[in-house]
C-alpha positions in Angstrom: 20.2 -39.3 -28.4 21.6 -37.1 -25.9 19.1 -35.9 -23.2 19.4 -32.3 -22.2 19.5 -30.7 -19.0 17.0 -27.6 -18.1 18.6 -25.4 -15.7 17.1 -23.2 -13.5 17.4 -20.3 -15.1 16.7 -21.5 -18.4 13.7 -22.7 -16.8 12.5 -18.8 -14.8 13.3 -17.1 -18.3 10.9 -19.4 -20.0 8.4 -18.9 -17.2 8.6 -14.8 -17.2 8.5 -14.8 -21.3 5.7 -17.1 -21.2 3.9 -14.8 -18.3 4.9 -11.6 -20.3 3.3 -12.9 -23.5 0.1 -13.9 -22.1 -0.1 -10.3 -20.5 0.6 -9.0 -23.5 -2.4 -10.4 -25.2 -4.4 -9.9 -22.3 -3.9 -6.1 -22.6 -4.3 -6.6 -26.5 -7.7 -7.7 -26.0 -8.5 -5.1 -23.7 -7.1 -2.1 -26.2 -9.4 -3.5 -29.1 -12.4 -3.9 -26.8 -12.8 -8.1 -27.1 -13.2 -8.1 -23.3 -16.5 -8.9 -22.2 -17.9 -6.1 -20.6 -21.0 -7.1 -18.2 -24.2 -5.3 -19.3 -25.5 -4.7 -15.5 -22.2 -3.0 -14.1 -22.5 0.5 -13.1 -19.5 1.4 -15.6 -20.4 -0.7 -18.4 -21.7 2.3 -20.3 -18.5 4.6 -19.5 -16.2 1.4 -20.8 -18.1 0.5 -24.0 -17.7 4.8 -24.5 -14.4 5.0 -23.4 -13.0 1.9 -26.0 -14.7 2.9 -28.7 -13.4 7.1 -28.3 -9.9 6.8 -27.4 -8.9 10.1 -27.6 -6.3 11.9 -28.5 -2.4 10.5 -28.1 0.0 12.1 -26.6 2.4 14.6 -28.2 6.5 14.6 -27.2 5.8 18.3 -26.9 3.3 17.8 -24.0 6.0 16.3 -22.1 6.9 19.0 -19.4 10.2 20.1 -19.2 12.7 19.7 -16.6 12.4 22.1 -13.8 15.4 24.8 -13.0 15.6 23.7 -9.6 16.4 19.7 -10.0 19.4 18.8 -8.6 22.5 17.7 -11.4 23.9 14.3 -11.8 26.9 15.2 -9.1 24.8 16.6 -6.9 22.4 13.9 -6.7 25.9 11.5 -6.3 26.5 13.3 -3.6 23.5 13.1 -1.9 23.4 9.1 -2.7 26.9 9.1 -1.3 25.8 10.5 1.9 23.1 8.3 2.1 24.9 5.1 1.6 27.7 6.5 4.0 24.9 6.8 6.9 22.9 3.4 6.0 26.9 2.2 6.2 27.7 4.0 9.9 24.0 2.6 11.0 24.8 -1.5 10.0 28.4 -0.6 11.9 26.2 0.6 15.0 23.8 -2.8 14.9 26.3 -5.3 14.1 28.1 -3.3 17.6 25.6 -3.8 19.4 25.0 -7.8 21.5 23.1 -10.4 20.3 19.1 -10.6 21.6 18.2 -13.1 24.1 14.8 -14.2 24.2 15.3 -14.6 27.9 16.8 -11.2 28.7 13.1 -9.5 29.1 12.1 -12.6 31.7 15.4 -12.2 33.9 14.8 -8.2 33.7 11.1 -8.3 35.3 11.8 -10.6 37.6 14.8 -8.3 38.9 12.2 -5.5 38.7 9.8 -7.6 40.5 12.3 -8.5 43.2 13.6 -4.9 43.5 10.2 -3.7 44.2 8.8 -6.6 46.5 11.0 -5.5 49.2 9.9 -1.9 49.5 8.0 -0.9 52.3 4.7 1.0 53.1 4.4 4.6 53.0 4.4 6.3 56.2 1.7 7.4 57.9 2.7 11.3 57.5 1.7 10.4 53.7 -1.2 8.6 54.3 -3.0 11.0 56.6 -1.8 14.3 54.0 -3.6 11.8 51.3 -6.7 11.5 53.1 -6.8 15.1 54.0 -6.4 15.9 50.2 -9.1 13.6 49.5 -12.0 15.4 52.3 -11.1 18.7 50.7 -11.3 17.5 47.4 -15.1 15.6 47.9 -16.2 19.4 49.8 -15.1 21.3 46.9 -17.2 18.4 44.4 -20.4 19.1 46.5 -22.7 20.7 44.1 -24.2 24.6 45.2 -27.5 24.0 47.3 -30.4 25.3 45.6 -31.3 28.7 45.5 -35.3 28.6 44.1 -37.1 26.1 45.6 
């Protein structure tokens, strides 16, 4: 007796079939109302109506008809065309572009750091216009004196 061999993909189509069957019976149960419904939840009334008064199906006519303004099959090719063409000109851009080092962002604030460690203090022309700013500033924030006492 010759043993045979599952293969993968025998194996993922048995899975999904299986999965689709039991979904199917799960939404067979549901359609002829053999789910339990629990008495205390707030819909329970709605659901018990709702399964046993379907309502009406729908009609082919009630499907609306296509609008005047959708696009054609060659205009929509032409649109997916352009599309691919930019997502295309975009993956020639990032495969142009260098790698990403981890380390780059260390080595670029410790050259900010050292560019900026060397500068010196502002003059005192600055400081003294600063302060100045600052006394005219707090007189302006003093509130009104009273006027009725």
């Amino acid at each position: 007796m010759a043993r045979r061999k599952i293969t993968a993909g025998s194996l993922i189509v048995a899975i999904v079939l299986t999965a689709s069957l039991s979904s199917c019976a799960n939404v067979a149960s549901f359609k002829t109302g053999t789910l339990p419904v629990p008495p205390n939840s707030p819909v329970a009334l709605a659901v018990t109506e709702a399964l046993s008064h379907p309502g009406p199906y729908p009609k082919f006519a009630d499907v609306p008809k296509i609008p005047a303004d959708a696009p054609n099959a060659e205009t929509a090719r032409v649109a997916a065309a352009s599309v691919q063409d930019g997502a295309a000109a975009l993956q020639r851009e990032i495969d142009g572009m260098p790698p990403i080092d981890p380390g780059a962002a260390d080595a670029f604030s410790a050259q900010a750091r050292s560019a900026f460690a060397g500068e010196s203090a502002p003059d005192e022309g600055a400081r003294a216009r600063t302060e100045a700013l600052a006394r005219e500033l707090r007189a302006r924030a003093t509130p009104p004196p009273a006027l009725l006492k």
